[in-house]
C-alpha positions in Angstrom: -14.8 -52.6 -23.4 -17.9 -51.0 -24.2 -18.4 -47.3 -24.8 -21.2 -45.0 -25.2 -22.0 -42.2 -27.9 -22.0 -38.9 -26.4 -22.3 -35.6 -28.1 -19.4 -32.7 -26.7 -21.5 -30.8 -23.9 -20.7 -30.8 -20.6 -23.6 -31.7 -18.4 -24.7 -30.5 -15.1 -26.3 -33.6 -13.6 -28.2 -33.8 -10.5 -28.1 -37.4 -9.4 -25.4 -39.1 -8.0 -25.8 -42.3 -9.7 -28.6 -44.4 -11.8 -30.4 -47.4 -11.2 -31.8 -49.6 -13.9 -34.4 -52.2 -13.3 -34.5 -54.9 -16.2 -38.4 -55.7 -16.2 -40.4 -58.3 -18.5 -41.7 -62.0 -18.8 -39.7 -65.2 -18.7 -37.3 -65.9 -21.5 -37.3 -61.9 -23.5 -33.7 -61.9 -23.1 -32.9 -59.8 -20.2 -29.9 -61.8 -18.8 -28.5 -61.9 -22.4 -28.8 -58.2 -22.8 -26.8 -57.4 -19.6 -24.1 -60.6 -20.3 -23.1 -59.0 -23.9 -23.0 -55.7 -22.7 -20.5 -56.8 -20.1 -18.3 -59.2 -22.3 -19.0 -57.4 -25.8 -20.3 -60.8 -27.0 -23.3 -63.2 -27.1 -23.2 -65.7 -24.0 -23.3 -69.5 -24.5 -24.4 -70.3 -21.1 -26.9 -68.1 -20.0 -27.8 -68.0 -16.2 -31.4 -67.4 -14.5 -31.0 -64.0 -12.9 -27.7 -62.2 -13.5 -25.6 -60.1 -10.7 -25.9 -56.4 -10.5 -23.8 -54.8 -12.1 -22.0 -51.6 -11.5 -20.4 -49.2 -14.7 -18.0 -47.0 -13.1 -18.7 -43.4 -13.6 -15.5 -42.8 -15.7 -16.5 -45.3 -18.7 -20.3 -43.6 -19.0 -21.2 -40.5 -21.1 -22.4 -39.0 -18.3 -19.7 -39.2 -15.4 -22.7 -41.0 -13.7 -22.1 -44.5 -11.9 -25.0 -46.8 -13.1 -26.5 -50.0 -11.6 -28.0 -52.3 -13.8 -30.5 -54.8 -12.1 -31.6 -57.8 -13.7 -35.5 -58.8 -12.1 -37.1 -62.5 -12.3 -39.9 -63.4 -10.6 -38.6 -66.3 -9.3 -36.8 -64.5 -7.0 -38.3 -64.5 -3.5 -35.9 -62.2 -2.2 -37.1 -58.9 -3.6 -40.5 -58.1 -4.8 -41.0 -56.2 -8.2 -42.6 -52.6 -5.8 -39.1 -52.9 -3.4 -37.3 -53.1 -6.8 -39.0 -50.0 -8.5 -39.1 -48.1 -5.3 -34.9 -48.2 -5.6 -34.7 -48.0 -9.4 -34.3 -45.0 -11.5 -35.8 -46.4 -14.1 -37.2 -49.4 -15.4 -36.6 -51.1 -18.9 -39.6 -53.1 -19.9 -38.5 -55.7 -22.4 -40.8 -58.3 -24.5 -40.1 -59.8 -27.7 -40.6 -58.1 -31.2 -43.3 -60.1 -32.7 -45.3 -59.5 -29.3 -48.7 -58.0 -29.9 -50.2 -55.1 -28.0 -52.9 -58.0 -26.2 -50.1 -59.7 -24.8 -48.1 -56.6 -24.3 -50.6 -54.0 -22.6 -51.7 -55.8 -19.6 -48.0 -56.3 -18.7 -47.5 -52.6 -19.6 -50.0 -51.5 -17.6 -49.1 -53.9 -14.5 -45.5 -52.5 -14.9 -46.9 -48.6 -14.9 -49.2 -49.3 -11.6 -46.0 -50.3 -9.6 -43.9 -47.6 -11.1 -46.5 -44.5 -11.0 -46.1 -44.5 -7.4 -42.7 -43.6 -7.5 -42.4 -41.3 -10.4 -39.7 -44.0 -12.5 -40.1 -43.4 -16.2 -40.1 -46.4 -18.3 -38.7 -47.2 -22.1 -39.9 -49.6 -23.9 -37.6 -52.4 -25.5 -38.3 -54.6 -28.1 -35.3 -57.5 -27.7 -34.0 -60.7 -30.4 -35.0 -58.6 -33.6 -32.4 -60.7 -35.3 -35.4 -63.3 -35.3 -37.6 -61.4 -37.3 -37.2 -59.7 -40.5 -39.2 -56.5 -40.4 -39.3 -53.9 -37.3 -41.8 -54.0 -34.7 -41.6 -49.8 -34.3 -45.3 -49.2 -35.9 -47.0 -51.2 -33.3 -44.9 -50.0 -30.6 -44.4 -46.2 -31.2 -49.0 -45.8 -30.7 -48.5 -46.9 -27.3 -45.6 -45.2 -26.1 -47.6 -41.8 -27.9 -50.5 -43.1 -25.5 -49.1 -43.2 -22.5 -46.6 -40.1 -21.0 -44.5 -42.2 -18.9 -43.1 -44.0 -21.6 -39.5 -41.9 -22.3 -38.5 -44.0 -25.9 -38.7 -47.2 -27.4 -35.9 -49.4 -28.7 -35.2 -52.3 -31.1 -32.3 -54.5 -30.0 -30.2 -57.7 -29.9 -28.0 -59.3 -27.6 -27.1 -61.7 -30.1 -25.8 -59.2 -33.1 -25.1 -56.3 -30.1 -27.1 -54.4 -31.5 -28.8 -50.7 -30.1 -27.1 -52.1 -26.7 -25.2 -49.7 -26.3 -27.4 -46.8 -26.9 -30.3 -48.9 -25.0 -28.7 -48.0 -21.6 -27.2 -44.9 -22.9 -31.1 -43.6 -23.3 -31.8 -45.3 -19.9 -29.3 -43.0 -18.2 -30.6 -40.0 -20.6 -33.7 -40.7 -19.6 -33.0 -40.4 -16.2 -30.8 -37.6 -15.9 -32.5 -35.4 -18.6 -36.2 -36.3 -18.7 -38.3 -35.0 -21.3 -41.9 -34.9 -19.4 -41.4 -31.9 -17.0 -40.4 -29.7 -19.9 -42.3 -31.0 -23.1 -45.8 -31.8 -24.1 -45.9 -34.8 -26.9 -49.3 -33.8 -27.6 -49.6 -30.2 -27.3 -46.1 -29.7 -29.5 -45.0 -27.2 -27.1 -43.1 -26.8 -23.4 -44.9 -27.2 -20.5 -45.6 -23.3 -18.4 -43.6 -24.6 -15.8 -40.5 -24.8 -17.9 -41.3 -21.5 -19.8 -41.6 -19.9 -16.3 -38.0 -21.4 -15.5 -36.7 -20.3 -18.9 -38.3 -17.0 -18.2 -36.9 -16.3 -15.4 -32.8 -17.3 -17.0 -33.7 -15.0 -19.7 -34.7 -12.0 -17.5 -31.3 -12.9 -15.1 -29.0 -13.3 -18.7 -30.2 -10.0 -19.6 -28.0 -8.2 -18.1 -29.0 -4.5 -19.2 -32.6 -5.1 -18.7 -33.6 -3.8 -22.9 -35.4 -7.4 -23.6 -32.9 -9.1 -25.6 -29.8 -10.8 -25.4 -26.9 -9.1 -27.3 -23.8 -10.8 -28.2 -21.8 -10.3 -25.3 -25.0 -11.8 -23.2 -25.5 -15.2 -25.1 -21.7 -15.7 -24.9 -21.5 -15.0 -20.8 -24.3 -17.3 -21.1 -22.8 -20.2 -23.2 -19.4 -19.8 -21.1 -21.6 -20.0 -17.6 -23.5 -22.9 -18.5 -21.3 -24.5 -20.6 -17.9 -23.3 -20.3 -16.8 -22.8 -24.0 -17.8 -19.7 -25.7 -19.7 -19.2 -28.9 -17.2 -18.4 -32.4 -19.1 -15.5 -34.2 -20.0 -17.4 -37.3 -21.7 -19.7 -34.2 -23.6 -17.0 -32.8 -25.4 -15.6 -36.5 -26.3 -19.3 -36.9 -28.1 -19.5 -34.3 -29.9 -16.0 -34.9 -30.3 -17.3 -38.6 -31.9 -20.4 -37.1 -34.6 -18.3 -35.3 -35.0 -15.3 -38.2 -36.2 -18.4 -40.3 -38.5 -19.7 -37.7 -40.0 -16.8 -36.4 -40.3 -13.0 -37.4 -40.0 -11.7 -33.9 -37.3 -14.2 -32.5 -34.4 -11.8 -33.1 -34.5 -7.7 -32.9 -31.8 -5.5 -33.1 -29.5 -8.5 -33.8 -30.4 -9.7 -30.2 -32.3 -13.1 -29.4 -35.6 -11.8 -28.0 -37.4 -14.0 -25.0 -39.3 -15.6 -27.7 -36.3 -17.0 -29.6 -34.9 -18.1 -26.5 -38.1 -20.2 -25.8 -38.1 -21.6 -29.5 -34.4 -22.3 -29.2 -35.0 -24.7 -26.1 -38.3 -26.4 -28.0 -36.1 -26.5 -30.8 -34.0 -28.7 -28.9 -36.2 -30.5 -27.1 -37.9 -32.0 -30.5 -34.1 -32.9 -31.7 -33.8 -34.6 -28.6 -31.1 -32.8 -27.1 -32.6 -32.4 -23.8 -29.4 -32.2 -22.0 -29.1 -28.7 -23.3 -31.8 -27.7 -21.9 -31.3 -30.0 -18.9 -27.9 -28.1 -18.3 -28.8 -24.7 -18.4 -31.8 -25.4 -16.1 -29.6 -27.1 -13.1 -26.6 -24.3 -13.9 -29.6 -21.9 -12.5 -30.3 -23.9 -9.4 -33.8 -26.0 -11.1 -34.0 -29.7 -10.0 -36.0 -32.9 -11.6 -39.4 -31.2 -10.7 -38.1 -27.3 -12.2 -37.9 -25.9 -8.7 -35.2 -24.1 -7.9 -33.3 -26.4 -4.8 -32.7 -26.1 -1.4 -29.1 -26.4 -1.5 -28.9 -23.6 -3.8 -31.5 -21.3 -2.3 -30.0 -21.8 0.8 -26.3 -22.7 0.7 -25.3 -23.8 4.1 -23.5 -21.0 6.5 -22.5 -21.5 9.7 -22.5 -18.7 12.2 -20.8 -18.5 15.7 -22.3 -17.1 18.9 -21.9 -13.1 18.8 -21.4 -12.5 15.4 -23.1 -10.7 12.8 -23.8 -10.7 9.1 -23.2 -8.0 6.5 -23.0 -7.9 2.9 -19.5 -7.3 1.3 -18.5 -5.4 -1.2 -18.8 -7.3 -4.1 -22.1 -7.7 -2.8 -22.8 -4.6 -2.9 -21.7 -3.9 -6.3 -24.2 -6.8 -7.5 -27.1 -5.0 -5.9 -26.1 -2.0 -7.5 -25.6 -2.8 -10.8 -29.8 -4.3 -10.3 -30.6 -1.5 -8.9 -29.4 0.6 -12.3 -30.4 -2.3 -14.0 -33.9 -1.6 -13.6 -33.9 2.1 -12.9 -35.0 2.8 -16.3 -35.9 6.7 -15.6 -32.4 7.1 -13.6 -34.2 9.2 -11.3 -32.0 7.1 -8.2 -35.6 5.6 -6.9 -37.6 2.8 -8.1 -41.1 3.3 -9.2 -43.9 0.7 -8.2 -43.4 -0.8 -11.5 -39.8 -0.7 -11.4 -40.0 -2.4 -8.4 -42.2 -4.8 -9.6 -40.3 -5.7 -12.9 -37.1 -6.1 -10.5 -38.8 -8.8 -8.1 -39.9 -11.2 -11.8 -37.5 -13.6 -10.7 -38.6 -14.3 -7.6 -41.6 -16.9 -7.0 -43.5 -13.9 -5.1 -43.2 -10.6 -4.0 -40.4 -10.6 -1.2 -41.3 -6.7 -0.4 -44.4 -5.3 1.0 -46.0 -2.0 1.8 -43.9 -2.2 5.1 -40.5 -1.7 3.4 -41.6 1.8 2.3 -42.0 3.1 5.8 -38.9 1.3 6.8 -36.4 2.5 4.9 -35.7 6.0 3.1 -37.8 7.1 0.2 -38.5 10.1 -2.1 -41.4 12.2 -2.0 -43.4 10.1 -4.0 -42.8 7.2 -1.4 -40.8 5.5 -3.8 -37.9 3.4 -2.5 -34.1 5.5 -3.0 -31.2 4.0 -4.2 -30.1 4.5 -0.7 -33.2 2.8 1.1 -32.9 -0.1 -1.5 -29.5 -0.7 0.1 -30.6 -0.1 3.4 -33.1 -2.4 3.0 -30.9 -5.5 1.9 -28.6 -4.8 4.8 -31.4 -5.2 7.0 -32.0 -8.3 5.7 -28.8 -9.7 5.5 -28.5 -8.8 9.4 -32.2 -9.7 10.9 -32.3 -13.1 8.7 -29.1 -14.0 6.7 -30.7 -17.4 5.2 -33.7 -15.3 3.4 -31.1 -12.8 2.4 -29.2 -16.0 0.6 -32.5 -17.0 -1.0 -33.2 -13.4 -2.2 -29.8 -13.5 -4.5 -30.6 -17.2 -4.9 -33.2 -15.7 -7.1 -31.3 -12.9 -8.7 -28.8 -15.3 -9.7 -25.8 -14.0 -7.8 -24.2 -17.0 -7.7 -24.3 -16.9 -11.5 -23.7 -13.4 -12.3 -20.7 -13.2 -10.1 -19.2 -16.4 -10.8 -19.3 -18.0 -7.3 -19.8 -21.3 -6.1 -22.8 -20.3 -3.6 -24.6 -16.5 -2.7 -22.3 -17.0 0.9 -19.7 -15.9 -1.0 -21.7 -12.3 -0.7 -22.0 -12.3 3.3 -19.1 -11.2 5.6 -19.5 -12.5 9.3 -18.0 -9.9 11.8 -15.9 -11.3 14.6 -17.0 -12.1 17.9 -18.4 -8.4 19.8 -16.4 -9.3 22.8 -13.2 -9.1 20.9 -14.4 -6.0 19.7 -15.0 -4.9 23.1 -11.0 -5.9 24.1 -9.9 -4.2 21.3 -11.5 -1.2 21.5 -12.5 -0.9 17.8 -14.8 -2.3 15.6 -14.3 -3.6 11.8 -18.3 -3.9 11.9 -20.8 -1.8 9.4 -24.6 -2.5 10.9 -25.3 -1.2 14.1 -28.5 -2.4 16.0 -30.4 0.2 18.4 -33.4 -0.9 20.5 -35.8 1.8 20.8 -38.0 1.3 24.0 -40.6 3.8 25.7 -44.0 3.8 27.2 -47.3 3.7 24.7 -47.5 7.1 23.1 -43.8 8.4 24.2 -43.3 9.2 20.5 -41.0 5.4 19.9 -42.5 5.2 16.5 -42.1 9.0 15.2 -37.9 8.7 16.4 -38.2 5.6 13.7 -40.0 7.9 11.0 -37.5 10.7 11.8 -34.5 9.0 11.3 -36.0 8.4 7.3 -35.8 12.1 6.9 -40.0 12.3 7.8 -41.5 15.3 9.8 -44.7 14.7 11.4 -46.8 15.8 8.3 -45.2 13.2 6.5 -46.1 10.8 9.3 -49.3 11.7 9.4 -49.8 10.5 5.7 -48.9 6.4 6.4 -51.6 3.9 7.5 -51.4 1.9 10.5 -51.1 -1.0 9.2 -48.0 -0.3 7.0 -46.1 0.9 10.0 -43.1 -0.8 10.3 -41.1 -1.4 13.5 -37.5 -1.6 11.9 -35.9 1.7 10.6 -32.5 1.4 8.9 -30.6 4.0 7.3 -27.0 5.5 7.2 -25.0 7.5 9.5 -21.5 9.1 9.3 -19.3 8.9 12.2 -15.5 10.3 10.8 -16.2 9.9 7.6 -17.0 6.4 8.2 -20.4 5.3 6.2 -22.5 3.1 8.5 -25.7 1.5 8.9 -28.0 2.5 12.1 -31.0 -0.2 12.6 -33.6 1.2 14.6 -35.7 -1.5 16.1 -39.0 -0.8 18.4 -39.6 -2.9 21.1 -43.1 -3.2 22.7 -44.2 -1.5 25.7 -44.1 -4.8 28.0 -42.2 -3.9 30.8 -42.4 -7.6 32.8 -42.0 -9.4 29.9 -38.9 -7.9 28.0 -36.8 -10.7 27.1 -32.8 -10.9 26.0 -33.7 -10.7 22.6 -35.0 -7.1 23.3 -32.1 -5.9 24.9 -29.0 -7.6 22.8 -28.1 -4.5 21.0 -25.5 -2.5 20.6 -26.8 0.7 22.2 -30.3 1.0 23.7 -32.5 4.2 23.4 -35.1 5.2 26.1 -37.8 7.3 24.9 -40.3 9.8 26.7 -42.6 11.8 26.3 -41.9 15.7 28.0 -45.9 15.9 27.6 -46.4 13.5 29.8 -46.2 13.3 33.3 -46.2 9.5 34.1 -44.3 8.2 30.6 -40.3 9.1 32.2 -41.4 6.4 35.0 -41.2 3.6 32.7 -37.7 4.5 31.2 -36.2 4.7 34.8 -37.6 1.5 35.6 -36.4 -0.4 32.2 -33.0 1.0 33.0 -33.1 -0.2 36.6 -34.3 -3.6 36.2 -32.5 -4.6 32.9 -29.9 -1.8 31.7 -27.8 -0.9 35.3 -25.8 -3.4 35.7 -25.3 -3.9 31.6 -22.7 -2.5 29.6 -24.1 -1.9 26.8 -24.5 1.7 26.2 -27.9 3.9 26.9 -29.5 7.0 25.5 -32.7 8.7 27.1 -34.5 10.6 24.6 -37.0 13.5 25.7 -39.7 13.5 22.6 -42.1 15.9 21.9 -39.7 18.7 22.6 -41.9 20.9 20.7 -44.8 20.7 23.6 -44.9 22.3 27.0 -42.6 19.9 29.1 -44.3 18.8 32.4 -43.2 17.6 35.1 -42.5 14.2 35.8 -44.2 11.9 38.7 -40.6 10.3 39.5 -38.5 10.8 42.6 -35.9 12.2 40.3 -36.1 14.5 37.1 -34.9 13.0 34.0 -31.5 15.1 34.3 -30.8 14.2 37.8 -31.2 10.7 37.0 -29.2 10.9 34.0 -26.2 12.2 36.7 -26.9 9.8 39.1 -26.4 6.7 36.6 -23.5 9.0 34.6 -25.6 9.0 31.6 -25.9 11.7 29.1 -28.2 14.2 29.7 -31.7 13.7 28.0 -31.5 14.5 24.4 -34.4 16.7 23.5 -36.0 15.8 19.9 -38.9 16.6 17.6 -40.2 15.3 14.8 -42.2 18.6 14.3 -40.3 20.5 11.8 -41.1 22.2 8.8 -38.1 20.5 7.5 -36.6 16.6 7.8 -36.2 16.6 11.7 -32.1 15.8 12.6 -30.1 13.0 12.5 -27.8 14.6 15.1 -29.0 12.2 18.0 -28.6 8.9 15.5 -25.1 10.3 14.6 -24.4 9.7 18.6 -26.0 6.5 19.3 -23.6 5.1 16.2 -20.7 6.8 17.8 -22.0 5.3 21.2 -22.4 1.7 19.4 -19.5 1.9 17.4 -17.4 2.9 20.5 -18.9 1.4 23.4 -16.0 1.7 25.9 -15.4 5.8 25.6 -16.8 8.5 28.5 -19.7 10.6 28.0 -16.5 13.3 27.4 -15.2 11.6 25.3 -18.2 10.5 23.2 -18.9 14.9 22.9 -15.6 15.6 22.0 -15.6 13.5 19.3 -19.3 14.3 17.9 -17.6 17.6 17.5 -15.2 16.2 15.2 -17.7 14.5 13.1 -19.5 18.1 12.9 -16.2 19.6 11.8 -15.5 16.1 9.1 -18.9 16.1 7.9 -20.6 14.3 5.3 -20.4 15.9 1.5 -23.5 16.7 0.1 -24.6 16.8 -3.4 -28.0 16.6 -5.2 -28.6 13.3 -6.3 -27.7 12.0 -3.1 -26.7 8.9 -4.4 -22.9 9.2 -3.4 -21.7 6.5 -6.2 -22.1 8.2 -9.8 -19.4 10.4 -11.1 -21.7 13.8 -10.6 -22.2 13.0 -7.2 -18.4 12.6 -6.7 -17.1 16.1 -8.6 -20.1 17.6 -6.5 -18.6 16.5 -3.6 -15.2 17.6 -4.4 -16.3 21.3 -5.4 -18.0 21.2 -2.2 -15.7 19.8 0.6 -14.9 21.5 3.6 -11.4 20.9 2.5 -11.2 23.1 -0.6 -13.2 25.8 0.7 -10.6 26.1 3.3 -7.8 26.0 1.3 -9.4 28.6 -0.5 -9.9 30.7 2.0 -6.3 30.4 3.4 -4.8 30.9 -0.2 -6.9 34.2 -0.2 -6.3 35.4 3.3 -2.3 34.7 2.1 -2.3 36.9 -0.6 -4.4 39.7 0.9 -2.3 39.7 3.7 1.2 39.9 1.4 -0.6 42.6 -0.7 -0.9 44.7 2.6 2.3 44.1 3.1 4.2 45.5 0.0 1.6 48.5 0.0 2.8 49.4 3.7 6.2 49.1 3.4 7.1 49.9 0.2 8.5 53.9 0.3 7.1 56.5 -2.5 10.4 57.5 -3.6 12.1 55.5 -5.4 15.4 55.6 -3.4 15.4 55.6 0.5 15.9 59.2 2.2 19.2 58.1 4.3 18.9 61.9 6.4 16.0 60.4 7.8 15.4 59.6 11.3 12.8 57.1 10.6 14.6 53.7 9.6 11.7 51.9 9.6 11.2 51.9 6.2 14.5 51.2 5.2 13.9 48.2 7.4 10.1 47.8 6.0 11.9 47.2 2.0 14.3 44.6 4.2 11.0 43.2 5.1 8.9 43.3 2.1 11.8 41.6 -0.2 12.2 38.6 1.9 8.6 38.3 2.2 8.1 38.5 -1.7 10.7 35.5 -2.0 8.1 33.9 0.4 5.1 34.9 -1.4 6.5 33.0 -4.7 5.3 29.8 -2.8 1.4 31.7 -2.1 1.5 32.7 -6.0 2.0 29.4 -7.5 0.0 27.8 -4.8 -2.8 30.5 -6.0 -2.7 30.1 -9.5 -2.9 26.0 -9.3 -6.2 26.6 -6.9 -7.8 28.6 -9.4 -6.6 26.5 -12.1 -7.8 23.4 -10.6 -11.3 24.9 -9.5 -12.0 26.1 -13.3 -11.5 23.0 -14.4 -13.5 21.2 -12.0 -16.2 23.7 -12.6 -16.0 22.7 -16.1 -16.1 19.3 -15.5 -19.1 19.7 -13.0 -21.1 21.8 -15.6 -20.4 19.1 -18.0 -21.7 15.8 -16.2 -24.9 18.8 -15.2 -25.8 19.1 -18.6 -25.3 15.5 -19.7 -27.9 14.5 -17.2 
């Protein structure tokens, strides 16, 4: 049995198995090498070609099946290019005392053939048990001249010896190849390696400060290699890069720069399976690009169904969010936003997203709009959404197999539709209207933008997609807005699968209701989904409009609601009342017009909690909330309205003398003490109930002011 010398890491390979082409003139040994690897001893009989041969996966250092293929040129079966076309790698053998005359041309036949299929090469030199000194100093200047070459061996089939570790470097070579990272004669990695160690730094780096701290390198060395760094390990390796560099290590983290000299480090030692491992545990193939199959795992959708982002998901995308919200101002600047996006081969984001989703005043993008935004995405096109954490390393930084692992896929809408409830979060809304009806400012509006604000974005940053979130209950959802384009005879089902439809008009305008009446005629009577006629402009002088019937008597006709007036010409953020209904609408599809305003009523009455920083996840936010719900003010206000009431009742029935005057013919107060004890025994209740109120509201005042002042 022969084995192989491995050192104790556990490698990520890529390929399935390994091919080794034996290459060289008549007579160098190449039979004989393969024979005594196979039978542990020289052969006496020696045949002219020998089988392949297969080494089960289990018996090589590797896990990798390998082929070994013996070439002769007398065989008319296979050419030498069909051979290197199949092989992995080719082992060019000659014999010890050959010179570089004789050897050259061969080499350089052998590179032609191989150079069109990318197969590295080593260099053998076989029977150097029939020579006395090594042939290495007139080998090792060619293989220096010529980047193909991976290494160059001395060997013998006769005394076994470097057989072993021949094949074991052809499989290295081939699994762990050292010309995509390193340049022999440079003395350095190549940029596209630095760019892919780059980028496994920045992901590692999970508070964003630059270096990797202890806890960091060790959820590294368990993710890539599944053993964790001792201590004692983790200062050698520091010590290794203090003595190396001055500005490897700071703050008793490894910097990006001792990370980078780490991996050269190992790359001159010859441990390029390090290297090699953390590159493919990030998703990098042979050529350092990230593959397909991790960029974009496979995921099957049915017919009718939807894609939303879970809540682990969500809880990745947060913690980037903080991670690179450096001024904790709950928006991301330009450069924040830039520094974020590093990891990703370009920028995924343009000057569109702004104006799609909700921003601050400086038209930087809110915690809540970053969100928004990779809903969007995860809903409109799933597979660019698994490429996006592809990038951030989701996978990795979550400890999943694949980013699907992030996406939920909502059940068919039609069993929604027999059940009469919905378990979905992302609601689509197709916004359609004549040119000029005011489609575009209903998008803007739903951000929180008044027309001044409008004013102030270009033309060709407008965006037709507006997402943000809506409360229907109490429920947090996601309303996507989407505008469809004015073309009446060409409206297609992709512009009218939706989950509610909104008609837009312009009061202004005499001839702009014409077109909603005739969209809802031709493609929206007979449908079930639900529909929402919009009067824009509201502000203007409303005209009227060159239709057989007004707006509101078509709206009875067809048992629709009646047109809901809206402007986005406010001093203030216009009101998301009307988006609040067409999520109601979507998210209950099968209720009455009655119905539907009976229960916007109840959403008024639950609202939405409010608070300053608006980001609705931070403990501030949450004791902000509290202090401010409609549920304690009302408990308040009972608990007050209690005790003023008892306190009226003990000062009207209680008598000024002490004893009751029994000659009186009044026995109401006599009955008023009756009264005003067993109401005192019911008061106890209002007093305790009091005191724990005010008790509980002090402290949570306390704590409020608290989390004010630490921020």
């Amino acid at each position: 049995m022969f084995v192989f010398y491995f050192d104790h890491i556990k490698v990520a390979t890529m390929r399935k198995d390994v091919r080794i082409l034996l290459v060289g003139e008549p007579k160098v040994g190449k039979t004989s090498l393969i024979m005594s690897l196979v039978s542990e001893e020289f052969p006496d009989e020696v045949p002219l070609r020998a089988e392949e041969i297969t080494i089960p996966a289990d018996v090589t250092p590797e896990r990798v099946p390998t082929h070994i293929v013996d070439y002769s040129g007398t065989d008319t079966c296979t050419s030498l290019y069909d051979e290197t076309h199949m092989a992995c790698i080719a082992v060019l053998m000659s014999m010890p005392q050959a010179s570089p005359k004789v050897l050259i041309p061969l080499l350089l036949n052998v590179l032609i053939l191989l150079s069109c299929h990318r197969v590295p090469l080593i260099l053998v030199g076989n029977k150097s048990d029939l020579v006395e000194h090594s042939s290495m100093e007139t080998i090792l200047p060619i293989m220096n001249q010529y980047s193909e070459i991976e290494t160059c061996v001395e060997c013998s089939a006769k005394n076994l010896k470097n057989i072993s570790e021949l094949f074991y470097y052809a499989q290295k070579a081939v699994l762990h190849p050292t010309g995509p990272l390193y340049s022999p004669e440079d003395k350095e990695m190549k940029p596209s390696c630095i760019k892919a160690l780059t980028r496994i730094f920045k992901i590692s780096d999970l508070d964003n400060d630059g270096i990797l701290n202890d806890n960091e390198l060790n959820f590294f060395q368990r993710t890539c290699f599944n053993i964790p760094l001792a201590p004692q390990a983790l200062e050698d390796v520091k010590n290794v890069v203090r003595k190396n560099m001055s500005d490897g290590v700071k703050d008793n983290g490894l910097t990006l720069k001792g990370f980078l000299f780490l991996h050269t480090l190992f790359i001159q030692r010859g441990r390029h399976e390090t290297t090699w491992t953390v590159l493919r545990r990030f998703g990098y193939d042979d050529d350092l690009e990230l593959t397909q199959e991790y960029l974009f795992p496979l995921l099957k959708i049915p017919p009718d169904c939807t894609t939303e982002l879970n809540h682990n998901a969500y809880l990745f995308l947060q913690s980037v969010f903080d991670k690179h919200d450096k001024d904790r101002d709950c928006a991301l600047s330009p450069d924040e936003l830039k520094d974020l996006f590093k990891v990703f081969p370009y920028m995924p984001w343009g000057p569109d997203v702004n104006n799609t989703v909700c921003t601050n005043e400086q038209g930087w993008i809110t915690y809540q709009g970053y969100l928004s935004q990779w809903t969007l995405t995860t809903y409109l096109d799933v597979q660019r959404c698994l490429e996006y954490l592809g990038y951030l390393g989701y996978s990795i930084i979550q400890e999943q197999e694949s980013q699907t692992a992030a996406v939920t896929i909502t059940r068919n809408k039609r069993i929604d539709l027999q059940k009469k409830q919905t378990q979905r979060s992302v609601f689509l809304c197709n916004v359609l209207g004549a040119r000029g009806s005011g489609k575009s400012g209903f998008l803007q509006a739903f951000l929180g933008r008044n027309l001044a604000r409008q004013k102030r974005i270009r033309e060709d940053h407008m965006s037709y997609y507006a997402m943000s979130t809506t409360y229907v209950y109490g429920q947090e959802k996601y309303l996507l807005l989407h505008e469809v384009l004015p073309d009446f005879e060409f409206l297609s089902e992709a512009d009218l699968a939706c989950d509610v439809v909104c008609l837009v008009y312009d009061i202004s305008n005499p001839r702009s209701f014409e077109y909603c009446a005739k969209v809802y005629k031709k493609h929206l009577l007979d449908s079930k989904t639900p529909c929402v006629i919009i009067a824009a402009k509201s502000d203007l002088h409303e005209a009227r409009q060159y239709y057989s019937l007004s707006p509101l008597d078509f709206c009875r006709k067809h048992k629709l609601h009646p047109p809901q007036m809206f402007t986005c010409n406010t001093d203030e953020a216009p009101s998301k009342d009307i988006c609040t209904k067409l999520t109601t609408m979507a998210m209950y599809p099968n209720l009455s017009n009655n119905q539907i305003e009976r229960l916007n009523k109840g959403i008024k009455i639950h609202a939405k909690l409010r608070c300053m920083c608006s980001c609705n996840r931070c403990t501030y936010c949450i004791c902000h909330n509290l202090l401010n719900s409609e549920l304690v003010r009302s408990v308040k206000a009972k608990l007050y309205s209690a005790v003023l009431n008892r306190s009226l009742s003990i000062a009207l029935y209680i008598p000024h003398s002490p004893t009751p005057d029994v000659t009186s013919k009044r026995p109401s107060l006599c009955v008023g003490l009756h009264m005003t004890q067993a109401d005192l025994k019911n008061s106890t209740f209002w007093l305790r109930a009091s005191v724990g109120a005010t008790v509980f509201a002090v402290l949570g005042f306390a704590v409020y002011k608290a989390l004010l002042k630490h921020r």
